[in-house]
N, C-alpha and C positions, 0 to 999 in steps of 0.2 A: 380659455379658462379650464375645459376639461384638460389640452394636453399640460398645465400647471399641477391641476390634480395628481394625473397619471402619473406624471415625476415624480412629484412626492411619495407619493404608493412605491414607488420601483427603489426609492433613494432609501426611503425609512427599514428596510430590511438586512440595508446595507449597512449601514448606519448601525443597526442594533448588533448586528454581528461583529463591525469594527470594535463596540463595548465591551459586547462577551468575552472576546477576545483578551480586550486589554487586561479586565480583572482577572482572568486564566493567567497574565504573565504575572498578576501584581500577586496574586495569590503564590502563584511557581516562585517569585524571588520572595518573596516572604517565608515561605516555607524555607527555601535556601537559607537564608539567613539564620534561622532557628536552629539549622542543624550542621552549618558550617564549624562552629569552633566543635563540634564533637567527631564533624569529619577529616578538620585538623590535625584534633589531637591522635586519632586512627592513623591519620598517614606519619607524623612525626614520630609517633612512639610505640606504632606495629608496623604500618606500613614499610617508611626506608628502614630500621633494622632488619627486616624479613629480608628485603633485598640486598641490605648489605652483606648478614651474614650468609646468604647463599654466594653471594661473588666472593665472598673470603674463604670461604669453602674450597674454592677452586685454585686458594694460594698460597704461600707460604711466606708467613706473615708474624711479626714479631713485637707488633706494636711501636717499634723505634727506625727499621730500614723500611724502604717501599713495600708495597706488595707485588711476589716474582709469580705469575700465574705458572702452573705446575701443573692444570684439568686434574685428571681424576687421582690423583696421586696420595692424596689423604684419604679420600674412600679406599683406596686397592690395601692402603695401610693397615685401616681401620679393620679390617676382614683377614690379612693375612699376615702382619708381624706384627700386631700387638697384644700381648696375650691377656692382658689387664683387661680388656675391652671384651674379655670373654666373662670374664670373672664381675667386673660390672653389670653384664648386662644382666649376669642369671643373679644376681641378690635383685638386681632392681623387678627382673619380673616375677620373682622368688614374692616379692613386695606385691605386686600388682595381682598376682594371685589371692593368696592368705591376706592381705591385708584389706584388699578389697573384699572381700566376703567376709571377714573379721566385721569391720568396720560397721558397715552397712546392719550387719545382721544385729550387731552389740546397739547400734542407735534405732533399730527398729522392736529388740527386745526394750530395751528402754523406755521408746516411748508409747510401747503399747500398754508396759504397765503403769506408767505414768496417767496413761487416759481410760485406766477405770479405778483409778486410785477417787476415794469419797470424800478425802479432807485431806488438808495441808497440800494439795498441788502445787500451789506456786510457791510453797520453800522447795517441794521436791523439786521442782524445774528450775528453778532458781540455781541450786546447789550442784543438779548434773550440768549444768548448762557454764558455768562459773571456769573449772577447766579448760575449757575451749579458749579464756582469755587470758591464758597464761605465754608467755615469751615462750616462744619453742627453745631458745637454748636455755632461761631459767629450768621450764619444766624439766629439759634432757638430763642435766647436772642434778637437779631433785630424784628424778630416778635413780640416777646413776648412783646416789647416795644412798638407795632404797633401798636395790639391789643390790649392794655392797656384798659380795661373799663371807666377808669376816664378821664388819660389825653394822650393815646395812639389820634395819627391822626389820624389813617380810623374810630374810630367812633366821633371823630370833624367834621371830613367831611361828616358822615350821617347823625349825629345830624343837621349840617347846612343845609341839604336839607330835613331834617324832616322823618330821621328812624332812629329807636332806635338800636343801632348797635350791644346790648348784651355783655354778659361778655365773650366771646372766652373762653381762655384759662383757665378761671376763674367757666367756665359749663361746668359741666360732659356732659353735651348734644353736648358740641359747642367745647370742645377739640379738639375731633378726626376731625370734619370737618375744623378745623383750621390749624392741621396739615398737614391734604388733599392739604388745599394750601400750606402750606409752600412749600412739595413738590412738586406739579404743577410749583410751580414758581423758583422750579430749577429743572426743567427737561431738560436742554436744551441739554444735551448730547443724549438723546433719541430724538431730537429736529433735528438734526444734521442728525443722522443716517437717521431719514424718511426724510428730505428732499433731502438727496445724493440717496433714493432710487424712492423719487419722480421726481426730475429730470433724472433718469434715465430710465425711462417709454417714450418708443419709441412716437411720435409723431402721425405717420402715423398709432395707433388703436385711439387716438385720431379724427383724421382726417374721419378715418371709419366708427366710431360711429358717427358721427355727419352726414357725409354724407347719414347715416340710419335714420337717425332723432330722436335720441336718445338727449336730454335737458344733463344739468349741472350735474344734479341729478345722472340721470342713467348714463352719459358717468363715474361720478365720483364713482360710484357704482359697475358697470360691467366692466371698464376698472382699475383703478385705484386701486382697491381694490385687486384684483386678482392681478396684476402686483406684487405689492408688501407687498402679504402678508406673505411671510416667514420671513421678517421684521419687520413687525406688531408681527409677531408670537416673535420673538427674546424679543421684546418691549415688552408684553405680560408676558413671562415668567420672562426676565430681571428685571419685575416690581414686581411681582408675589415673586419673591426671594426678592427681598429688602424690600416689608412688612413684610416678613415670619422675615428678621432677621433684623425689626425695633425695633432699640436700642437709639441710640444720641439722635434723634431730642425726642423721649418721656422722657428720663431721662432727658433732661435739660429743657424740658419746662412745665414738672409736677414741679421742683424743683423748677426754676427760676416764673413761676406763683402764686408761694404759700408760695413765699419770702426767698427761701434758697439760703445764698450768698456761703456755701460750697456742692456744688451738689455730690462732690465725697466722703463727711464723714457725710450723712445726710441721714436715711433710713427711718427718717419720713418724708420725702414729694415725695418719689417714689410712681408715679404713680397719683398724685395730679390733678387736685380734686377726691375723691373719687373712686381712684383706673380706672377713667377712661382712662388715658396714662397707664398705667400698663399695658405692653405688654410681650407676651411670652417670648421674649430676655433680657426681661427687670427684669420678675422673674426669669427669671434660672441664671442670673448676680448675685443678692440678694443670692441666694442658695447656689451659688458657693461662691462666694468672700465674702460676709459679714457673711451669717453663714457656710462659711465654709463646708456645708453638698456638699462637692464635688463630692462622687458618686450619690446621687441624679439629682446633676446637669449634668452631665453626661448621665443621665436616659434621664433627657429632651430634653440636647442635640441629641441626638442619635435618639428619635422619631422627632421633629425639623429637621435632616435629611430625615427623611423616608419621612416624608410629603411633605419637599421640593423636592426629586424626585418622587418622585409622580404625585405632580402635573406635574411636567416637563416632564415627559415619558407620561400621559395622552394628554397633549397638545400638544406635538409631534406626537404622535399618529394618534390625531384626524385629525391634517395639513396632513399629508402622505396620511390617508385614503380622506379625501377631494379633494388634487391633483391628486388621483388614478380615481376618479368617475368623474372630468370634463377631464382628458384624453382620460379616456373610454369613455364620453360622445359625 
């Protein structure tokens, strides 16, 4: 009778551990399943493109015959007989610069005065916010009409107050700053985010800094800034990519400024005037689709990648090591 007991005692430990177990898998394939079609849809519609166009990279490919691998043949290109690919690259970080600190700065002035505005906030938010849902090629042609040198309004209305308002879209010098706005003036979804992050900055360091005697400046400086700069950071980088892959607004407003009424069957006026909209995205488009040299464009593609993480893991980076030194501090 005891050695009946004793097994029992030795079996029931076993036994429970056999259960744990099972619910561990039943849990583990449950979880799988939850997160299977999103890890699907990652591998069909990032995963193999990423690898395809990295093997395409390596060939030269036309869309209609095989692909004849050539290794590094499109890179050595890419660097040393294409001259375009010079000229791309510097509007595109021409972009990545000004546009990026444009942007950011215009939807953080925005929505700071928006969150101490005392009535009507939500027409005002409403109203800046509204832009952002505009068709990027509607909005582009709406510019493009705005800034019209002849009979565009905003230079009617400079001329009426006596400045010469230039030809925008129509100088190579005055494209890219004209683009600058267009995008400022739909930022509003970046618009949005910093101001859900500005009103969510506690009051009482507000109250503390001031009670230090700390002005508008520095409480906006040393409280505000810190509060919510992993947001900024997001803003930053979020901005940062969408120059890297400025496409639309340059195709239709090199086309549309330089009189092309079909933008998608017209490769003379990409990048119009004088190649100044002619942006990285803008030539590896031409490469791929119009001549066809699709492993080349694959080539660009794929650095196009590198650079865009790049910057992203640097600027992540840089926020982690800066939150680590005022912790420590």
């Amino acid at each position: 009778m005891t050695s009946t007991l004793d097994s029992r005692a030795v079996a029931s430990p076993s036994a429970s551990t056999r259960t744990r177990k099972g619910n561990a898998a039943r849990r583990r394939r449950t979880v799988f399943y939850f997160i299977a079609p999103a890890m699907l849809g990652f591998l069909i519609f990032f995963g193999y493109p990423l690898i395809a166009t990295l093997y395409y990279s390596f060939t030269r490919y036309d869309l209609i015959n095989a692909p004849e691998f050539v290794g590094f043949d499109n890179y050595i290109r890419m660097f040393t007989s294409e001259p375009l690919v010079g000229t791309a690259a510097y509007n595109t970080l021409w972009l990545v610069i000004v546009l990026t600190f444009c942007r950011v700065v215009f939807a953080l002035g925005t929505a700071s005065i928006i969150s101490r505005l005392k009535s009507g906030v939500g027409l005002v938010r409403t109203l800046c916010y509204l832009p952002s849902l505009a068709p990027p090629a509607a909005a582009t042609l709406a510019f493009v009409f705005l800034f019209n040198p002849e009979y565009g309004p905003v230079n009617a209305f400079l001329g009426a107050v006596g400045i010469d308002g230039g030809l925008w879209f129509n100088d190579p010098a005055m494209s890219k700053p004209a683009l600058t706005l267009l995008v400022m003036w739909g930022s509003g979804e970046l618009m949005i985010i910093i101001l859900a992050a500005l009103l969510d900055v506690p009051q009482e360091q507000y109250e503390a800094a001031e009670l230090d005697g700390a002005g508008p400046v520095r409480r906006f400086w040393h409280v505000t800034i810190p509060s919510i700069s992993p947001v900024l950071l997001f803003g930053v980088v979020n901005s940062m990519i969408f120059a890297l892959q400025f496409f639309t607004q340059a195709i239709v407003a090199g086309s549309a400024a330089a009189g092309a009424a079909d933008v998608a069957g017209n490769t003379r006026f990409i990048g119009a005037p004088q190649n100044s909209t002619l942006t990285y995205p803008v030539w590896l488009y031409v490469q791929g689709f119009r001549y066809f040299n699709m492993g080349y464009a694959a080539a660009m593609a794929v650095l196009l990648f590198i650079v865009s993480a790049g910057f992203t893991w640097i600027l992540v980076r840089q926020l982690r090591k800066s939150q680590h030194q005022e912790e420590g501090g």
